[in-house]
SENU-152237 format. One record per residue: x, y, z of N, C-alpha, C, O in turn; residue in three letters. Coordinates in steps of 0.001 Angstrom, whole numbers, padded with zeros to 6 digits, always signed. Example, Ala and Ser with C-alpha at 12.3 -4.5 7.8 and 13.67 -1.06 7.14 Angstrom:
+013190-005690+007800+012300-004500+007800+013200-003300+007800+014236-003319+008465ALA +012850-002250+007080+013670-001060+007140+012900+000030+007870+013409+001138+008039SER 
REM end
This chain:
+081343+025533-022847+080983+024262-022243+080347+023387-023321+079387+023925-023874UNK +080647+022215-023729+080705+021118-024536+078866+020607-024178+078489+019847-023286UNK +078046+021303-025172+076668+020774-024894+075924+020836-025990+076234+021387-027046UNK +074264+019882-025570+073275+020363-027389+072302+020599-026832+072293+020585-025601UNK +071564+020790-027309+069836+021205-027183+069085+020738-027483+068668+021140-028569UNK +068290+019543-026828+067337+018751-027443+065647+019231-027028+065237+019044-025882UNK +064803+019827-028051+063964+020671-027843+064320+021831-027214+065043+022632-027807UNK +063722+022159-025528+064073+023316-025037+065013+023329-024261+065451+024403-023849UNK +065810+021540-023690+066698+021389-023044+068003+021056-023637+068441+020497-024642UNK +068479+021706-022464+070277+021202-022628+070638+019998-022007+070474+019636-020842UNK +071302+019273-023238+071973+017587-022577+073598+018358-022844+074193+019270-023418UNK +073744+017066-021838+075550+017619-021457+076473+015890-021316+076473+015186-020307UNK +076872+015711-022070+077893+014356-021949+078701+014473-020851+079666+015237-020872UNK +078342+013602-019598+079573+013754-018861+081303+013195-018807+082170+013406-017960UNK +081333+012527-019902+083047+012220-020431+083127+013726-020861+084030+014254-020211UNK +082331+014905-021984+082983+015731-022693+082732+016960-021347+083395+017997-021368UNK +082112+016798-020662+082187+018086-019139+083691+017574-018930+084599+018367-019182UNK +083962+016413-018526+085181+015982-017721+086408+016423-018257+087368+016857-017620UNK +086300+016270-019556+087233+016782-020793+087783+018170-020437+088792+018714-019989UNK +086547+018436-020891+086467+020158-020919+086892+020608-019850+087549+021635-020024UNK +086765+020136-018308+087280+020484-016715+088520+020367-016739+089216+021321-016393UNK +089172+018984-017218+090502+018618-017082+091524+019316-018411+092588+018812-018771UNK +091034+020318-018887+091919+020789-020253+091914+022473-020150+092498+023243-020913UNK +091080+022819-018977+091205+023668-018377+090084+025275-018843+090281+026490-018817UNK +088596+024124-019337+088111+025174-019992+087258+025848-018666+087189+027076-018614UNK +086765+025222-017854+086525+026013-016392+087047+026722-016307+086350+027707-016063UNK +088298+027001-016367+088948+028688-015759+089099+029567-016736+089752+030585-016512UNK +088523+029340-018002+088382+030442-018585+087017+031289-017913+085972+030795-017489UNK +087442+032812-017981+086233+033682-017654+085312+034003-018963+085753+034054-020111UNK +084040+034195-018608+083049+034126-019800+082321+035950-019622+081523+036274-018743UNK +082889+036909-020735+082509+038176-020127+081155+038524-020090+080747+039589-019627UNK +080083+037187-020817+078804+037362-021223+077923+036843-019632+076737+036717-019325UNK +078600+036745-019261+077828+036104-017945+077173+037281-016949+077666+038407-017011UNK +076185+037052-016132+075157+037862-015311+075479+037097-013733+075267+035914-013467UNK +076027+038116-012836+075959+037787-011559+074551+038342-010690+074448+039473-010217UNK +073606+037361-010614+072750+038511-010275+072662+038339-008552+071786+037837-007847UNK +073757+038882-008269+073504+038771-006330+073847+040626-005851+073785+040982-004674UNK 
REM end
């Protein structure tokens, strides 16, 4: 996901989210991820 880190937060451009949605990087699976339910 298309983002930076300014101090302790994450900023996120919403043209480069939209990008990134419409080019199909959402459906990639991420194996580093934690479901915690």
């Amino acid at each position: 996901m298309p983002a930076y880190k300014v101090g302790k937060l994450w900023k996120f451009k919403l043209s480069e989210v939209d990008d990134w949605i419409r080019s199909g990087g959402a459906a990639e699976t991420d194996k580093n991820t934690n479901d915690a339910e």
